[in-house]
C-alpha positions as CSV (number, residue, x, y, z in Angstrom):
1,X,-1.2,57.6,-39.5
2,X,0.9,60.6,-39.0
3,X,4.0,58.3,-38.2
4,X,3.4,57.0,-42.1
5,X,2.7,60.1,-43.7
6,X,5.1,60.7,-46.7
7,X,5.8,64.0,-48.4
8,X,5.5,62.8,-51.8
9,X,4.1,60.3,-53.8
10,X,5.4,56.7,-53.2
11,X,7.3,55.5,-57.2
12,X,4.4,52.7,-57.4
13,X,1.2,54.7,-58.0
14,X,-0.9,50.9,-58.9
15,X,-3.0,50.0,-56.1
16,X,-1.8,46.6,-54.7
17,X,-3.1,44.0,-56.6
18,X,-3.5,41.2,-54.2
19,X,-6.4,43.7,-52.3
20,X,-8.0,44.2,-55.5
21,X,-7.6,40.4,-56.3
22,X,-9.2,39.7,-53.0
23,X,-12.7,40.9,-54.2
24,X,-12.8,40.9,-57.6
25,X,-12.5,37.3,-57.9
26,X,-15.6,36.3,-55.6
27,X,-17.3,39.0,-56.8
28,X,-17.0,37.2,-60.7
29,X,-18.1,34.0,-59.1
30,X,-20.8,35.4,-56.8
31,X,-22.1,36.9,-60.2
32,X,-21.7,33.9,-62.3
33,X,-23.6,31.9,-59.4
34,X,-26.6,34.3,-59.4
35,X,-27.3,34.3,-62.8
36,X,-27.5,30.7,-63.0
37,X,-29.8,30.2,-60.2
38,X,-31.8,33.4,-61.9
39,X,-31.9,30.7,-65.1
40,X,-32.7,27.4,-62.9
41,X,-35.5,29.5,-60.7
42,X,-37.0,30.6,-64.5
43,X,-37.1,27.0,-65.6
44,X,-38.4,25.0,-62.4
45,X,-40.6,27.9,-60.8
46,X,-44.3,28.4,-61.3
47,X,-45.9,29.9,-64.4
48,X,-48.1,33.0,-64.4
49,X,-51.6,31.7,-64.1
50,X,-54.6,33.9,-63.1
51,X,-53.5,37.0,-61.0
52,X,-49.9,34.9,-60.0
53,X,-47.5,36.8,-62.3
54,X,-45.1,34.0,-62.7
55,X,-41.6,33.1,-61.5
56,X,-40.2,34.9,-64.6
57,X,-42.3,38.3,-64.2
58,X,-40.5,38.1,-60.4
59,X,-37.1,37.8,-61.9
60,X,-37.5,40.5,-64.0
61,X,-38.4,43.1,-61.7
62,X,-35.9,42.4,-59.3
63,X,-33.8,42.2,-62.5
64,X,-35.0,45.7,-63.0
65,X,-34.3,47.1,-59.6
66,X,-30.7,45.8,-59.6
67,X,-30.1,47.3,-62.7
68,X,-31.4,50.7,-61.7
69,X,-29.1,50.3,-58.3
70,X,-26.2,49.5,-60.1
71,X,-26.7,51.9,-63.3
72,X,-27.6,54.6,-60.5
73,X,-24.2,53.8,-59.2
74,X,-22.5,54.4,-62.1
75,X,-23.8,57.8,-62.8
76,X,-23.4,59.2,-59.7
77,X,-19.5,58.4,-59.9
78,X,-20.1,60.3,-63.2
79,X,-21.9,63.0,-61.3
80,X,-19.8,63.3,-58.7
81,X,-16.4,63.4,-60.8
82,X,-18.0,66.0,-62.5
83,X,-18.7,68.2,-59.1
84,X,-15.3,67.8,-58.4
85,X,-13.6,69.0,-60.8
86,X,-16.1,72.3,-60.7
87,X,-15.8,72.5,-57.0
88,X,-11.6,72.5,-57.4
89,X,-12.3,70.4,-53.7
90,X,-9.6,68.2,-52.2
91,X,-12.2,65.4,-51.2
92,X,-12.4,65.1,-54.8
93,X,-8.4,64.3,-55.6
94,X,-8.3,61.3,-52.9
95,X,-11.7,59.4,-54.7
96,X,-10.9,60.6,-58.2
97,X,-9.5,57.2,-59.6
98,X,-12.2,55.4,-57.9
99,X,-15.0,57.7,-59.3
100,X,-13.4,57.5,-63.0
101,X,-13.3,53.9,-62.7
102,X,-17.1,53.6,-61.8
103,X,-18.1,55.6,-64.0
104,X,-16.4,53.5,-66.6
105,X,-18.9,50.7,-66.0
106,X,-21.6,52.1,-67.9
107,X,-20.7,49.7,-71.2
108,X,-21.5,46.6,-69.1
109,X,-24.4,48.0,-67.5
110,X,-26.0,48.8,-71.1
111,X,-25.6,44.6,-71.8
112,X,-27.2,43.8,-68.0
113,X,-30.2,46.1,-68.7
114,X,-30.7,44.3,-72.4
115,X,-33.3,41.7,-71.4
116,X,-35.0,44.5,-69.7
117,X,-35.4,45.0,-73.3
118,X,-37.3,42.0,-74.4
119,X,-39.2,41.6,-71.6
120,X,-40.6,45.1,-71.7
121,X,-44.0,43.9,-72.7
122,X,-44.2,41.9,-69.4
123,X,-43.2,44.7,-67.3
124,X,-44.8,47.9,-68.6
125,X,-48.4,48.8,-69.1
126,X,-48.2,50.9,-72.3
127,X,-46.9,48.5,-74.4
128,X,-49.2,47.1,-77.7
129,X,-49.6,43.8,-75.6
130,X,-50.8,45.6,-72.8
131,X,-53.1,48.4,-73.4
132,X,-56.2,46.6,-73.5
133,X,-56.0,45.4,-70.1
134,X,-56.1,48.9,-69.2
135,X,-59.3,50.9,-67.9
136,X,-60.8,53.5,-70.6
137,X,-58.9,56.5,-68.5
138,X,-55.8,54.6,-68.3
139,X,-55.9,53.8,-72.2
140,X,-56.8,57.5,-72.5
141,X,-53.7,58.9,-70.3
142,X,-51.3,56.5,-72.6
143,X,-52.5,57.4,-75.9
144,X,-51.6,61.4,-74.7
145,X,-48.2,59.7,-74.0
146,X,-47.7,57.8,-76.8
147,X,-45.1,59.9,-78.6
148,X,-42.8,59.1,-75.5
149,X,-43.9,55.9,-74.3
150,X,-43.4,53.4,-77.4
151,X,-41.1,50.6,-77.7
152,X,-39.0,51.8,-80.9
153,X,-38.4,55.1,-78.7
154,X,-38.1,53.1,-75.6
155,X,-35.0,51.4,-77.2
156,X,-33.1,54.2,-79.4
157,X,-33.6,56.1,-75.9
158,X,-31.6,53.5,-74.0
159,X,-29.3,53.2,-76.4
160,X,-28.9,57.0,-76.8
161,X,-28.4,57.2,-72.9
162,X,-25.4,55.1,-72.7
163,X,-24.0,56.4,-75.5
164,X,-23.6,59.6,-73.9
165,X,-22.6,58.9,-70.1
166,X,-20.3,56.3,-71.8
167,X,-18.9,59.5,-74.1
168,X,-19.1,62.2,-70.6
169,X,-17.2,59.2,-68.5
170,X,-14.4,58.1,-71.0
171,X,-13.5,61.7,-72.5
172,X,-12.9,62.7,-68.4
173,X,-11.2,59.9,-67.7
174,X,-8.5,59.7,-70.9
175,X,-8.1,63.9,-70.1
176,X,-7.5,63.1,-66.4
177,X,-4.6,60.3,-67.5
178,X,-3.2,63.1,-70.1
179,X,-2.8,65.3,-67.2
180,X,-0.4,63.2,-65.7
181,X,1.6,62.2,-68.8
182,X,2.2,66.2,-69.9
183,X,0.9,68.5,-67.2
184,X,2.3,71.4,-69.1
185,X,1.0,70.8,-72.3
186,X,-2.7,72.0,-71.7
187,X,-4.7,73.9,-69.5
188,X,-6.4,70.8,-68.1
189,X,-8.2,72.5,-64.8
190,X,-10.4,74.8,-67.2
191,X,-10.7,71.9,-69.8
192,X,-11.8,69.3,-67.4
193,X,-14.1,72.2,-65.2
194,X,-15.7,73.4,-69.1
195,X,-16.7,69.4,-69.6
196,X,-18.0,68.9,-66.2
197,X,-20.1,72.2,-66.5
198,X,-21.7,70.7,-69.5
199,X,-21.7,67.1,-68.8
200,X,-23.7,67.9,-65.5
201,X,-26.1,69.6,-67.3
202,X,-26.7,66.5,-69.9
203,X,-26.5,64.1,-66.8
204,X,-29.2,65.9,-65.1
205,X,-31.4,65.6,-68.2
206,X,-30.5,62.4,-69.5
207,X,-30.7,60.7,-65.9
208,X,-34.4,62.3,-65.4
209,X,-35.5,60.5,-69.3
210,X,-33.8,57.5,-67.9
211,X,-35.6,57.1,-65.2
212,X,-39.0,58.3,-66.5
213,X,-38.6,55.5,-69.5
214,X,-37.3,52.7,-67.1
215,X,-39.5,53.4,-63.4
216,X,-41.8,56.0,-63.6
217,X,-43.5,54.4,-67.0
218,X,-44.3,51.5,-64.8
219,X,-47.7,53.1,-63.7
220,X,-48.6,55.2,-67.4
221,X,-51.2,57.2,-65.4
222,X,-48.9,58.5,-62.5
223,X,-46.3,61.1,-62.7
224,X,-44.2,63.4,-60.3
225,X,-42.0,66.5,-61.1
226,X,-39.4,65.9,-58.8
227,X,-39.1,62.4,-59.4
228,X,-35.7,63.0,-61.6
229,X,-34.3,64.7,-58.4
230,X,-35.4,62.0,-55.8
231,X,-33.0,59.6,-58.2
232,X,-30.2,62.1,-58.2
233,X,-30.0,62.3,-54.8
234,X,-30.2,58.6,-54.3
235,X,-27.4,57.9,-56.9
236,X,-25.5,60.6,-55.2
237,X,-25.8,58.8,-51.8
238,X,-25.1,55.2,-53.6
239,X,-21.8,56.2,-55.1
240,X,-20.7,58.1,-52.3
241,X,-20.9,54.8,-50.6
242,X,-19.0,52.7,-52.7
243,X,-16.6,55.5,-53.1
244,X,-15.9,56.0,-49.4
245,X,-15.8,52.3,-49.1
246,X,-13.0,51.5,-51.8
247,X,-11.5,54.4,-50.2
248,X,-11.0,53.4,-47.2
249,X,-10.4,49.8,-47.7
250,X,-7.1,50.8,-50.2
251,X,-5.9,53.1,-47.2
252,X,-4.9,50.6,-45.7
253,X,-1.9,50.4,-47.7
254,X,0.3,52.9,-50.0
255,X,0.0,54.8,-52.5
256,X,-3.5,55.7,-51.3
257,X,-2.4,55.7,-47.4
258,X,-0.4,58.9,-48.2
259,X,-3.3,60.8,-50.0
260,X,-6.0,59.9,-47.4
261,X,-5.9,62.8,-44.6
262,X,-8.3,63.0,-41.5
263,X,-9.6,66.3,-43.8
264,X,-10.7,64.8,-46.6
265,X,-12.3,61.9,-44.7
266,X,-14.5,64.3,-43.0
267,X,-15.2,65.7,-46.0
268,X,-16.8,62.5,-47.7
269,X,-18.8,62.1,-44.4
270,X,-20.2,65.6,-44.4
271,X,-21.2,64.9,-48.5
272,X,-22.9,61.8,-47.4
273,X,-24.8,63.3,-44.5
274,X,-25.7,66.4,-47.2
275,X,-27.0,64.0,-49.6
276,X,-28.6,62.0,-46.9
277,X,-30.8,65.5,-45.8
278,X,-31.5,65.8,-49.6
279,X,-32.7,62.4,-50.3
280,X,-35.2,63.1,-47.7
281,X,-35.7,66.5,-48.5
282,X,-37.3,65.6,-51.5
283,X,-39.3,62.6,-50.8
284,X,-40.8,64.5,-48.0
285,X,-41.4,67.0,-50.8
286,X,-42.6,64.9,-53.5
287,X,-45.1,63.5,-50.3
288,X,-46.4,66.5,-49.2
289,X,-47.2,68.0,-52.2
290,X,-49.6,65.3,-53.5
291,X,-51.0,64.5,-49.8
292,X,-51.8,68.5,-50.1
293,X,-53.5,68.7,-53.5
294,X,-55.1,65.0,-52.9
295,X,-55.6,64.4,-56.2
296,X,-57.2,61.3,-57.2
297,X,-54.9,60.5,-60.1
298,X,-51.8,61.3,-57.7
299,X,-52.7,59.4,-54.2
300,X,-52.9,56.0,-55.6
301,X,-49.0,56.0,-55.7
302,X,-48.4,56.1,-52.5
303,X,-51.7,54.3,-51.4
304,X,-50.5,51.5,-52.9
305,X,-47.4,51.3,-50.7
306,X,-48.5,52.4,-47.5
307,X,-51.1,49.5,-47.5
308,X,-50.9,45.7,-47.0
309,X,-47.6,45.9,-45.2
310,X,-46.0,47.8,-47.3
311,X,-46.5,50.8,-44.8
312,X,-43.8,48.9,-42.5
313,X,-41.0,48.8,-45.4
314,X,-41.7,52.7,-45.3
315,X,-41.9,53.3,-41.7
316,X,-38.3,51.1,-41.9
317,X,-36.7,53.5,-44.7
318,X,-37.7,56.4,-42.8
319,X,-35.7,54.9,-39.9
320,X,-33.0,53.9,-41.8
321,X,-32.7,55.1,-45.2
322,X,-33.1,58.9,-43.1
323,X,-33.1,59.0,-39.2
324,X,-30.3,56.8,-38.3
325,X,-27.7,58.1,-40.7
326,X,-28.2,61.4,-40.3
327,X,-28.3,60.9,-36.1
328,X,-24.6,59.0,-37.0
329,X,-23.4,61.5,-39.3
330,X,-23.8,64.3,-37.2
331,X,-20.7,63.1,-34.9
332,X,-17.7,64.7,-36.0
333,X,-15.8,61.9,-34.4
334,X,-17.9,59.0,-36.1
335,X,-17.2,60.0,-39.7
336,X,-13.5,60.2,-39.5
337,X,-13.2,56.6,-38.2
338,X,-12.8,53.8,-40.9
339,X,-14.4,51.0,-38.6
340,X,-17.7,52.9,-38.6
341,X,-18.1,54.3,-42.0
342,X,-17.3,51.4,-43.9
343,X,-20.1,49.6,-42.1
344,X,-22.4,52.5,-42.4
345,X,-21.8,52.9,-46.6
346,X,-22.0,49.1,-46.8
347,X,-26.0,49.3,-44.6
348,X,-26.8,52.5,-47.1
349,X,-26.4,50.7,-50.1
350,X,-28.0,48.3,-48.9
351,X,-31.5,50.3,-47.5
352,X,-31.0,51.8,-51.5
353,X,-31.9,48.4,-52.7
354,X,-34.8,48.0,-50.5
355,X,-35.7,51.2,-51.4
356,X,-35.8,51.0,-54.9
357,X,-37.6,47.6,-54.2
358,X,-40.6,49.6,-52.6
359,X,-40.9,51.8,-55.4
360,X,-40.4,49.4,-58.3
361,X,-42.9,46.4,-57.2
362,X,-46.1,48.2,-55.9
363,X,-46.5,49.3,-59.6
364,X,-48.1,46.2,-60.9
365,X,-51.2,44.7,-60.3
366,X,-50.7,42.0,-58.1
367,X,-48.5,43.9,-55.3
368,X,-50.6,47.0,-54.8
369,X,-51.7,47.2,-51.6
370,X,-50.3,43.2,-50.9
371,X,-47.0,43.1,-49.6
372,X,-45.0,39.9,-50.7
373,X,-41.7,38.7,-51.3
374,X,-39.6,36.4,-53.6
375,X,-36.5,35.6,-53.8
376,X,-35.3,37.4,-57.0
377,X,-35.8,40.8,-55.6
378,X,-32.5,40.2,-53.4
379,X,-30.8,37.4,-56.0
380,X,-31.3,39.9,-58.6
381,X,-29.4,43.4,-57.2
382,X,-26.8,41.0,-55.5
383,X,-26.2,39.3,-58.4
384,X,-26.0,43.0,-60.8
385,X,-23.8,44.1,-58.2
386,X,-20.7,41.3,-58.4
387,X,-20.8,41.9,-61.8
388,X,-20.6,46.2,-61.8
389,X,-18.2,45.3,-59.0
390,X,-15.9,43.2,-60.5
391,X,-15.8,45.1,-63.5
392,X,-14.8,48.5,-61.2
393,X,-12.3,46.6,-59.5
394,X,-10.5,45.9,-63.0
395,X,-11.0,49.4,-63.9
396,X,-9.5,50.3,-60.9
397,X,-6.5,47.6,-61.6
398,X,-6.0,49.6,-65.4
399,X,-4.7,52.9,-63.9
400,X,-2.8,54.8,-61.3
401,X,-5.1,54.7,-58.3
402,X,-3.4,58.2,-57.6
403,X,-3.0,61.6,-59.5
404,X,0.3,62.4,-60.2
405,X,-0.5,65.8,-61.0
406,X,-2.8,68.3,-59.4
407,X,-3.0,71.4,-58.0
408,X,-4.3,70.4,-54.8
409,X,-1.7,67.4,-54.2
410,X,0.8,69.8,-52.7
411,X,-1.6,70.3,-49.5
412,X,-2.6,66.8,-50.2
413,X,0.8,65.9,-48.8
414,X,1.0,67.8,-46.0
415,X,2.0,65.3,-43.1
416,X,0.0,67.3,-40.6
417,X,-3.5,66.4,-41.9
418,X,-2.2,62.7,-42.7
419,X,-5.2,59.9,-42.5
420,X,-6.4,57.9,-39.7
């Protein structure tokens, strides 16, 4: 509130610890529970017999989609930091702590995705264990792709992709806390702008691998050129979320209260309504183009998830993934009210899991073209995302939740644009 609004930054940059401690603590048990019921559902739930995958084949693709989710998260905090610090914008000073700190996650999220790992031969067709139960042009299409789709490769890959975001997401966060011990003692915009320039580049690069190796490789026949961009877009909407949540929720009280203007507010909701009109720029794009060449190596994709009920999970995230929030978005009014944008992040990240749900599962065998459900495709996400978020919120808890130094905190300050 205006009322509130202070000229400079309150002596106690921390954010309060007992609003911090009021989710990270369920989200550490929340976590904890899931993974034991995960363990308990693996030991008492049906074995794969005939064309019934198993109880453990279910866990581990909603394993998989929770760890794309949350990974996805991760890097577009990462990806967003980075656009920040290019873009010199103002939105970017009053999430900057809260992107640095998600982006910090990526060491935990390299441990979740390890039984991905070990259960690769379950969950991918191009593995040794696999290929015979392929047809003679599916063996053919993954012998082509054999240089890439391997197991030694698959692993050096993943560990080579957290290696880097982890490098990209640490060196911009200790240059960041630099800044605000010795301001003067570096050029630090051009520093932190030069990294960001590069790192976006790698990001863009190492994100489309990633997801190639960990989704894409799920049908070895199938491919899509713009599938790398679809998943940018997506982790740009995810993060944007979380960050506008956190946000929000920390206004509440100093020192974030004073840095959180109606401006920047707006700002966030008019990213969120850009990358909503991207997401579903592309899909639409990535549709049309292989509903216009109809090729019969490229329809089977979406075949299998426009039949057996799968068609009304798409008819839903057309709703809601697109329609709705853009319709919401629009209002000027709408996005610079807390009590409807935390709400609205909170339903996105959710339609994201769903999402990912409908284009992880149709991929095997058993769900193409036969919509079903089990319980680990919502235990597992849920269960991914108490850990990544208890680990943000102590992120969050290890630094100043505000810059001390910038050159946009001056009109940061301004009491006339003060937050809602």
């Amino acid at each position: 509130m205006t009322a509130h609004h202070r000229k400079s930054l309150p002596a106690d940059r921390q954010a309060p610890a007992w609003m911090l401690d009021k989710w990270s603590r369920p989200a550490l048990l929340i976590g904890a529970f899931g993974i034991v019921v995960l363990q308990v559902l693996a030991l008492i739930g049906p074995k794969a017999s005939g064309s019934y995958p198993g109880t453990w084949n279910f866990i581990m693709r909603g394993w998989l989609s929770g760890f794309v989710l949350w990974t996805g998260a991760s890097l577009g905090c990462m990806a967003l930091l980075m656009v920040s610090h290019l873009s010199a914008g103002k939105w970017g000073l009053a999430i900057r702590r809260i992107l640095e700190a998600g982006s910090r996650v990526f060491p935990v999220m390299a441990v979740v995705g390890v039984p991905i790992l070990f259960y690769a031969r379950n969950l991918y067709p191009w593995t040794n264990q696999n290929i015979s139960k392929l047809g003679e042009g599916a063996k053919l299409v993954v012998q082509h792709k054999h240089m890439l789709l391997n197991m030694p490769g698959f692993v050096v890959r993943y560990a080579l992709y957290f290696l880097i975001w982890w490098a990209f997401s640490t060196t911009l966060s200790r240059w960041s806390i630099l800044r605000d011990e010795d301001p003067a003692r570096r050029d630090w915009t051009r520093i932190l702008e030069n990294l960001s320039g590069i790192g976006l580049v790698v990001y863009a690069l190492t994100m489309t691998f990633a997801v190639v190796d960990w989704v894409m490789s799920l049908d070895a026949t199938w491919f899509s050129t713009i599938y790398g961009l679809i998943y940018l877009a997506g982790q740009g909407l995810t993060a944007l979320s979380i960050s506008i949540i956190t946000v929000l929720l920390l206004g509440r009280e100093e020192p974030v209260r004073t840095v959180l203007r109606k401006t920047e507010l707006h700002d966030l909701g008019k990213l969120m309504l850009a990358f909503t009109m991207l997401y579903a720029y592309l899909s639409f794009s990535q549709w049309l183009i292989i509903w216009s060449g109809n090729l019969a190596e490229e329809i089977p994709w979406y075949l299998n998830r426009v039949n057996g009920g799968w068609k009304y999970l798409a008819q839903f995230l057309i709703l809601f993934e697109f329609a709705v929030p853009f319709a919401l978005l629009l209002s000027r009014t709408l996005k610079r009210r807390p009590s409807f944008m935390v709400p609205l992040c909170t339903f996105v990240i959710c339609v994201r899991m769903l999402d990912l749900w409908w284009m992880i599962e149709p991929n095997f065998p058993n769900a193409q073209g036969h919509f079903h459900f089990h319980i680990a495709y919502i235990l597992g996400p849920v269960t991914i995302g108490c850990i990544w978020i208890w680990w943000f919120i102590g992120q969050l808890r290890s630094r100043p939740i505000v810059p001390a130094y910038d050159p946009q905190l001056t009109e940061i300050l301004e009491p006339e644009h003060a937050a809602v």
